[in-house]
C-alpha positions as a Markdown table, in Angstrom:
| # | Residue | x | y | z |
|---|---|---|---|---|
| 1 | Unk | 23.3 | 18.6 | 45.1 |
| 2 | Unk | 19.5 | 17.9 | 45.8 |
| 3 | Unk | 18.8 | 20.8 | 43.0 |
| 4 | Unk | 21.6 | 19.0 | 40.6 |
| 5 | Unk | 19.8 | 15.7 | 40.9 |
| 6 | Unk | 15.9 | 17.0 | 40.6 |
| 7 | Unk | 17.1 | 19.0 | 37.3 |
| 8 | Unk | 18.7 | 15.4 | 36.0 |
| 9 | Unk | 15.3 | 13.7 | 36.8 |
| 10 | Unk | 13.3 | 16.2 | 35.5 |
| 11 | Unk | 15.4 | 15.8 | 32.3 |
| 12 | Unk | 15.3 | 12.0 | 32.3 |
| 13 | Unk | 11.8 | 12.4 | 32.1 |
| 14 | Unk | 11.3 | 15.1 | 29.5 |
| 15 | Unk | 13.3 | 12.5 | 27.4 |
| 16 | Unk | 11.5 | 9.6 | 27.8 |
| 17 | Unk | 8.0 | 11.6 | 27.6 |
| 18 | Unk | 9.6 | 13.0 | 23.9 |
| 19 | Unk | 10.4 | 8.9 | 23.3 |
| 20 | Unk | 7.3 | 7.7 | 23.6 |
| 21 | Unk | 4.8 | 10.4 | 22.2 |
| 22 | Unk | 7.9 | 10.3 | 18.4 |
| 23 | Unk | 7.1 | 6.5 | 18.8 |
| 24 | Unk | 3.4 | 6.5 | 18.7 |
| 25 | Unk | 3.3 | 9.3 | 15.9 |
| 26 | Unk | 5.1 | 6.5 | 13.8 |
| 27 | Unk | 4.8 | 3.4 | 15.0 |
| 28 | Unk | 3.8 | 1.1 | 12.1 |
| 29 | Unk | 0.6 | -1.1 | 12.1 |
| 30 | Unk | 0.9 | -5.0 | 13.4 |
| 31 | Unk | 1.2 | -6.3 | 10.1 |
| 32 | Unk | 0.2 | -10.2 | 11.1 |
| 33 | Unk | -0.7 | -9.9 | 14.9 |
| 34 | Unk | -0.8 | -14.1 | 15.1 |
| 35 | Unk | 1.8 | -15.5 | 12.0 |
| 36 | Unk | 1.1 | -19.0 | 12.7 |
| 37 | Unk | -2.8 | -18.5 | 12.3 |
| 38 | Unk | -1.7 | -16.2 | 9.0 |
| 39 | Unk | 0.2 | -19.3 | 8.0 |
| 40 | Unk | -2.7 | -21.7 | 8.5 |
| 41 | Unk | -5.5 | -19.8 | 6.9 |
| 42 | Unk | -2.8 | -19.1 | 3.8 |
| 43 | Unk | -2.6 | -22.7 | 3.3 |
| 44 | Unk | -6.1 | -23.2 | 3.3 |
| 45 | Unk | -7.0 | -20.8 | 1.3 |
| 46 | Unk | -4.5 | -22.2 | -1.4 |
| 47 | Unk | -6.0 | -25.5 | -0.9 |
| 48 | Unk | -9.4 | -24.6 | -1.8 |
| 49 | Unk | -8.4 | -22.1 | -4.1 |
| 50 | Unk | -7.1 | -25.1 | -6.1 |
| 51 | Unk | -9.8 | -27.2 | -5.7 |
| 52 | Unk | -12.6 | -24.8 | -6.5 |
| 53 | Unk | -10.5 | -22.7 | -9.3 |
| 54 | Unk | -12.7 | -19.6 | -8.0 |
| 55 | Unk | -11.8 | -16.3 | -9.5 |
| 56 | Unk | -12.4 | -13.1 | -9.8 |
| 57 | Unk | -13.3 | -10.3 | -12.5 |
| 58 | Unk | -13.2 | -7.0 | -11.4 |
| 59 | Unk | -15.4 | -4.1 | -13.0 |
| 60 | Unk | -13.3 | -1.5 | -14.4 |
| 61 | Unk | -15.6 | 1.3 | -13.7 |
| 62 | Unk | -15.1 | 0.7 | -9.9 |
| 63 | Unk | -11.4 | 1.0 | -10.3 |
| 64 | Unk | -11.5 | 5.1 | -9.9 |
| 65 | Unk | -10.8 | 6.8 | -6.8 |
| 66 | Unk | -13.4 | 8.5 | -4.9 |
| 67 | Unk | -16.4 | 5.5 | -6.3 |
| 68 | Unk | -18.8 | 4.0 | -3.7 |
| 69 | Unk | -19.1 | 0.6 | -5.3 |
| 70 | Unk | -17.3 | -2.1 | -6.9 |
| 71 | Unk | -18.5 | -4.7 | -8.7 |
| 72 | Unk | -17.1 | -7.7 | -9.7 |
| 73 | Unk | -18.4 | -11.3 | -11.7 |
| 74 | Unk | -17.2 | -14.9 | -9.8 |
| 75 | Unk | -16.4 | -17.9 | -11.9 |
| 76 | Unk | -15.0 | -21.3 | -11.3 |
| 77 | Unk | -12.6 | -23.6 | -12.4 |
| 78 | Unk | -15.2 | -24.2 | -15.5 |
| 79 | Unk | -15.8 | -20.9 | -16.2 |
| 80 | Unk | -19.5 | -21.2 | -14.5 |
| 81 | Unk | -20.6 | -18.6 | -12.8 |
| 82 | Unk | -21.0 | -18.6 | -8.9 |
| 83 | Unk | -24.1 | -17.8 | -7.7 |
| 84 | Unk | -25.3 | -17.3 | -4.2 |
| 85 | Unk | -22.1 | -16.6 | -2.3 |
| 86 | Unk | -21.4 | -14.3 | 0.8 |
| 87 | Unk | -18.5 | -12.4 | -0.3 |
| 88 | Unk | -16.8 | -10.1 | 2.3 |
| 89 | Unk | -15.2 | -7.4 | 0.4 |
| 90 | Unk | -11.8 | -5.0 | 1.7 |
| 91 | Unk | -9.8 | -3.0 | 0.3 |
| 92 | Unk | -6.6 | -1.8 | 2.0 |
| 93 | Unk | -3.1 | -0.1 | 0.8 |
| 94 | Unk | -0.2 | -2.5 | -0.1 |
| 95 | Unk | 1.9 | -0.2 | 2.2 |
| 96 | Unk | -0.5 | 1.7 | 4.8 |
| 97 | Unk | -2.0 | 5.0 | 4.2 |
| 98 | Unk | -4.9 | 5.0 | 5.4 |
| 99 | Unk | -8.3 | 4.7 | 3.5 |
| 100 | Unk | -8.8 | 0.9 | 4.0 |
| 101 | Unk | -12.7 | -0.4 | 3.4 |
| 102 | Unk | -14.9 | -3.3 | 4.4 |
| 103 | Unk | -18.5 | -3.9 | 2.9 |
| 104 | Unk | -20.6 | -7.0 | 2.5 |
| 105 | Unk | -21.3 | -7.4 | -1.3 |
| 106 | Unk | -24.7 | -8.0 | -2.8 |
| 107 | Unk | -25.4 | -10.3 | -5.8 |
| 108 | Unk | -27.3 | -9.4 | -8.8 |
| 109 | Unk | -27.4 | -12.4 | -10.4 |
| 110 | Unk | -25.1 | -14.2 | -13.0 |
| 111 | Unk | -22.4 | -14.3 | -10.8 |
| 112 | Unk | -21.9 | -10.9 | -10.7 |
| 113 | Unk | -21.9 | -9.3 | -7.5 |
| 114 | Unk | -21.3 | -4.9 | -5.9 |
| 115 | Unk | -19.9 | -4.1 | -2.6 |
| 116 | Unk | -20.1 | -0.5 | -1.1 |
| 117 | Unk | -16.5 | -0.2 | -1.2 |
| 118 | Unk | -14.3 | 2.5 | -3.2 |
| 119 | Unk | -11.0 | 4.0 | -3.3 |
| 120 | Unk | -9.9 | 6.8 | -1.8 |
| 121 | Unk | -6.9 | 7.2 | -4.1 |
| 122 | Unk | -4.9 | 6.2 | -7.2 |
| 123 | Unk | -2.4 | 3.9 | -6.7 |
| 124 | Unk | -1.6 | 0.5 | -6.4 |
| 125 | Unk | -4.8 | -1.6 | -4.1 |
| 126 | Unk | -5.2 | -5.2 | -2.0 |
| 127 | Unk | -8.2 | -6.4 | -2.8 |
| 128 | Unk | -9.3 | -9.3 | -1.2 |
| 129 | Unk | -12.5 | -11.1 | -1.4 |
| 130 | Unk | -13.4 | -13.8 | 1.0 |
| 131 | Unk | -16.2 | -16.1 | -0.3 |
| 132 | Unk | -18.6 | -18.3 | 1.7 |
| 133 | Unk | -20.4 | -21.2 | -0.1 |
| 134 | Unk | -22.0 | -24.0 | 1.6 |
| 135 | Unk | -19.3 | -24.9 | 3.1 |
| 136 | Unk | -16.7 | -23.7 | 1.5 |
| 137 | Unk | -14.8 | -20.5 | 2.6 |
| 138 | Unk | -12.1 | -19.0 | 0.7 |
| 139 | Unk | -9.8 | -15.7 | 0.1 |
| 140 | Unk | -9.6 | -14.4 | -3.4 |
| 141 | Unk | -6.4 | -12.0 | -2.9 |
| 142 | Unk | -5.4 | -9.8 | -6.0 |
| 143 | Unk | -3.6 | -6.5 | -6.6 |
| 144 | Unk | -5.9 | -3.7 | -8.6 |
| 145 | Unk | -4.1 | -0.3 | -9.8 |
| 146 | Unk | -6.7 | 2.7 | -9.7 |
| 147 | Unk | -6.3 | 5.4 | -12.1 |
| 148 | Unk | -6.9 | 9.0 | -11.9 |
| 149 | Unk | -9.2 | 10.8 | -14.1 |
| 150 | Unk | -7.5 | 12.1 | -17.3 |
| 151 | Unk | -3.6 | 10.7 | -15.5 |
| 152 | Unk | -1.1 | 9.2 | -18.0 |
| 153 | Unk | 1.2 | 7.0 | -17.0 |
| 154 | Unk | 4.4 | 8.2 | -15.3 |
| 155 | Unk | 7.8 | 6.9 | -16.6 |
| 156 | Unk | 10.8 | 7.3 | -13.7 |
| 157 | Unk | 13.3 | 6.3 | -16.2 |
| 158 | Unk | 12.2 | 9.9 | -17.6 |
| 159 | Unk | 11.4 | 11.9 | -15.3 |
| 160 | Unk | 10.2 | 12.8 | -11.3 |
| 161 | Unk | 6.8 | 11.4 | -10.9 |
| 162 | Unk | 4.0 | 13.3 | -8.7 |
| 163 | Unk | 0.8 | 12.6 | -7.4 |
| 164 | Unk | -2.0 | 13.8 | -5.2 |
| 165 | Unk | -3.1 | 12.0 | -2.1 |
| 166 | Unk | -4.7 | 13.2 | 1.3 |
| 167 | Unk | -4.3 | 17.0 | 0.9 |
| 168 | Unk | -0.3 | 16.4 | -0.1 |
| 169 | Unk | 1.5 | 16.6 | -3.2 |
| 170 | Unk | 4.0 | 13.8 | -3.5 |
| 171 | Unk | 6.8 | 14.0 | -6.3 |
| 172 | Unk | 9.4 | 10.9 | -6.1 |
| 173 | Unk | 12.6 | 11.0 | -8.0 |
| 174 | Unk | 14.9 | 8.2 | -8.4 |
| 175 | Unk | 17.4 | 9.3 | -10.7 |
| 176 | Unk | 17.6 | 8.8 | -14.1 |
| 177 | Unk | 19.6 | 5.0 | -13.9 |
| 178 | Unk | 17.3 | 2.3 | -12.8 |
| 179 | Unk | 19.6 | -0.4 | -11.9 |
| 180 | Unk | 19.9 | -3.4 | -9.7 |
| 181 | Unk | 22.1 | -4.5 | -7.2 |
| 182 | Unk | 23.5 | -0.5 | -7.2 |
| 183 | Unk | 23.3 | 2.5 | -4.8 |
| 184 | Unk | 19.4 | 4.1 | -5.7 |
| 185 | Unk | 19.1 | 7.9 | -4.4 |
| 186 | Unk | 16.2 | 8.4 | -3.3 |
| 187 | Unk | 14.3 | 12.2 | -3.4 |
| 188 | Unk | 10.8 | 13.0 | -2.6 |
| 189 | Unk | 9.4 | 16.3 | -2.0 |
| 190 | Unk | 6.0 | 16.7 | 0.0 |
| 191 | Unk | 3.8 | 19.9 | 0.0 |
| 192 | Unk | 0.5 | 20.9 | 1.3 |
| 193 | Unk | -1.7 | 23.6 | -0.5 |
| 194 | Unk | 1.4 | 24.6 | -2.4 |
| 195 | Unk | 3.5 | 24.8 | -0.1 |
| 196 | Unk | 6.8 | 22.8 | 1.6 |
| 197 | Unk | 5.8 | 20.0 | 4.0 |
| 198 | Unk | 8.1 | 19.9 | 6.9 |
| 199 | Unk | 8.3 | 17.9 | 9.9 |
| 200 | Unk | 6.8 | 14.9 | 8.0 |
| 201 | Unk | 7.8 | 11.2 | 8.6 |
| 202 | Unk | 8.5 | 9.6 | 5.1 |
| 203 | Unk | 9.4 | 6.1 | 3.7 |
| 204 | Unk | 9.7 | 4.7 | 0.6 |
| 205 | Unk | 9.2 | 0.8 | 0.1 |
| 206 | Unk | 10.6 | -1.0 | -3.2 |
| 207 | Unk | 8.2 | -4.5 | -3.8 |
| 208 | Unk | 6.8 | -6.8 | -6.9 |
| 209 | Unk | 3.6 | -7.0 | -8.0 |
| 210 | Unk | 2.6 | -11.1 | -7.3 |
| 211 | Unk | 6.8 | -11.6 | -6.4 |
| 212 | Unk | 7.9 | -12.3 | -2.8 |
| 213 | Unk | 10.9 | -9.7 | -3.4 |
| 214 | Unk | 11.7 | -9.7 | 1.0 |
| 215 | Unk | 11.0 | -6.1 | 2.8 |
| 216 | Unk | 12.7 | -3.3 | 1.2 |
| 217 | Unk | 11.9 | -0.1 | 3.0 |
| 218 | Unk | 13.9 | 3.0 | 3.0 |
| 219 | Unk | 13.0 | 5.9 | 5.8 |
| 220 | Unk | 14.1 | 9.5 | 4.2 |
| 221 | Unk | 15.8 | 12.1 | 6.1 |
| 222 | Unk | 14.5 | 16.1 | 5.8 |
| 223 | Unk | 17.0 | 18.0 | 3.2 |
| 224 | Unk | 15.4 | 20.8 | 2.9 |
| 225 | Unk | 12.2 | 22.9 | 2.9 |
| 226 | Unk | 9.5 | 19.6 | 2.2 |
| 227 | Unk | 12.6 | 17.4 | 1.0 |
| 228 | Unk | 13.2 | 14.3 | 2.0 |
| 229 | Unk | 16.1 | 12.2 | 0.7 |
| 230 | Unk | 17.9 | 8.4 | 1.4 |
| 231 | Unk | 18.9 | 5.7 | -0.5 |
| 232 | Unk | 18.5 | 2.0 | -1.0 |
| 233 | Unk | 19.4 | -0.7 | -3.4 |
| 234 | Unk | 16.8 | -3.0 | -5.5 |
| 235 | Unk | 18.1 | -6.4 | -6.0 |
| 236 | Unk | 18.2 | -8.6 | -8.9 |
| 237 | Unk | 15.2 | -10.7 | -9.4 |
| 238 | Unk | 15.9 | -14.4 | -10.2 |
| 239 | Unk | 13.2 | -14.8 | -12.7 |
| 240 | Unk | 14.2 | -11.9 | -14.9 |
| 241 | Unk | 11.7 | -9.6 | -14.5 |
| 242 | Unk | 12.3 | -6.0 | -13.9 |
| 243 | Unk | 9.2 | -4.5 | -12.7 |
| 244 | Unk | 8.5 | -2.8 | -9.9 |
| 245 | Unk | 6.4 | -0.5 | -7.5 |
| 246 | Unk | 7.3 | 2.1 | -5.1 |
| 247 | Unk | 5.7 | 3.1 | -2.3 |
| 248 | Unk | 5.8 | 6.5 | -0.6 |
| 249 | Unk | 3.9 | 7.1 | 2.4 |
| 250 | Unk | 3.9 | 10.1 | 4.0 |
| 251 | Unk | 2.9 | 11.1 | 7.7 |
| 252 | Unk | 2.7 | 15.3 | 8.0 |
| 253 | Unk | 2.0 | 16.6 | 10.8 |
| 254 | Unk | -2.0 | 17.2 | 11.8 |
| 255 | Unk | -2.9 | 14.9 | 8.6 |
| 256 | Unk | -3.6 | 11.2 | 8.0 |
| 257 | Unk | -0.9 | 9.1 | 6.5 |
| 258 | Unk | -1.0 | 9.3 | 2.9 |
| 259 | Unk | 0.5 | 6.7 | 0.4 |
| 260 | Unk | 1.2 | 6.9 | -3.5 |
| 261 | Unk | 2.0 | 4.0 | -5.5 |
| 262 | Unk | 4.5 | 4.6 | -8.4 |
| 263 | Unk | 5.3 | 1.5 | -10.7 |
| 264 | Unk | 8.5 | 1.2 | -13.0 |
| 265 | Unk | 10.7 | -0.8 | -14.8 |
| 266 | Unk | 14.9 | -1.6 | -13.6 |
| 267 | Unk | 17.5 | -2.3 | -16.3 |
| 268 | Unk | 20.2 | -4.9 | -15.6 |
């Protein structure tokens, strides 16, 4: 009896040991670790936002993964360039990844202004931009898409779209009818130096660019050497529009999340 019940503890154990070392492998980030103090600083920064009419124009030669500056020109609401700012610079993936970066930006006169920040990937960025003047403080907030060198655009309607990011290949697949409010399969295959990715963690999220679309995340199952597959349903935006992005992130084994951002269009 005594053996009986040390074997049972022993495998009570074991189990919640395996628990918690699955749940720190993908536990997602604290998105907003204090919502009310989000909420404030959102309202402010709208306020002033307004007020000031401060935006921003981003240099396209900094949009290219693998840069170590960006530069970028400030305005206001009369189209007069800002001068002497402090403007705190980060970039960060919409949905995770890894490869987030923080640098203080310099100015160079005429309102224009180069932080030593870069991408470490194509895809779809946050870029925000928090400005100090006097005594005015305020978060510029935009979304930038970074190109690869030499890549076309990918259509989904047409065809499985693939990209590179932290030492995986990532090809999503969505079928070939883009619909709302209908069952979407879901497909992605993951490899590493040519080869099938198993044992990886993967999730797609569906969202609009500048659209409050609610959260939308699908997590794949493994079908297959490096195939992951689920499915999910995009709903029908009020306004009409039919664009939208997916996001794959992907965490392999012994690498660093990675995150691809693949944009298409839905039709009714």
């Amino acid at each position: 009896m005594k053996i009986a019940l040390a074997v049972l503890a022993g495998l009570i154990l074991a189990i919640i040991g395996i628990t918690i070392y699955v749940a720190t492998q993908v536990a997602e980030p604290t998105v907003v670790t204090d919502p009310y103090e989000h909420g404030l600083r959102y309202d402010h920064d709208r306020a002033v936002r307004a007020r000031l009419g401060f935006r921003a124009a981003i240099d396209p030669a900094g949009l290219r993964p693998g840069g170590e500056a960006l530069g970028f020109t400030l305005v206001d609401k009369a189209g007069q360039q800002v001068e002497g700012a402090a403007v705190q610079v980060a970039v960060t993936r919409p949905a995770g990844g890894g490869g987030d970066r923080r640098g203080q930006a310099r100015p160079l006169g005429g309102g224009r202004y180069v932080a030593p920040v870069g991408f470490a990937a194509p895809g779809f960025w946050d870029l925000r931009l928090d400005v100090t003047r006097g005594d005015d403080v305020v978060g510029l907030v935009q979304q930038v898409r970074v190109e690869a060198a030499g890549a076309g655009p990918c259509d989904l309607a047409a065809a499985p779209c693939t990209a590179e990011a932290g030492g995986l290949t990532i090809t999503l697949d969505l079928g070939r009818t883009l619909v709302t409010m209908k069952d979407l399969p879901i497909v992605v295959e993951v490899r590493r130096a040519g080869a099938p990715a198993d044992g990886a963690v993967v999730e797609v999220a569906f969202a609009m660019r500048d659209m409050n679309m609610g959260e939308n995340r699908v997590a794949l199952s493994a079908a297959g050497p490096g195939r992951y597959v689920g499915q999910g349903v995009l709903v029908r935006c009020g306004s009409g529009r039919r664009d939208w992005i997916a996001s794959v992130t992907v965490r392999a084994p012994g690498l660093a999340p990675a995150s691809v951002q693949v944009p298409f269009a839905v039709r009714e």
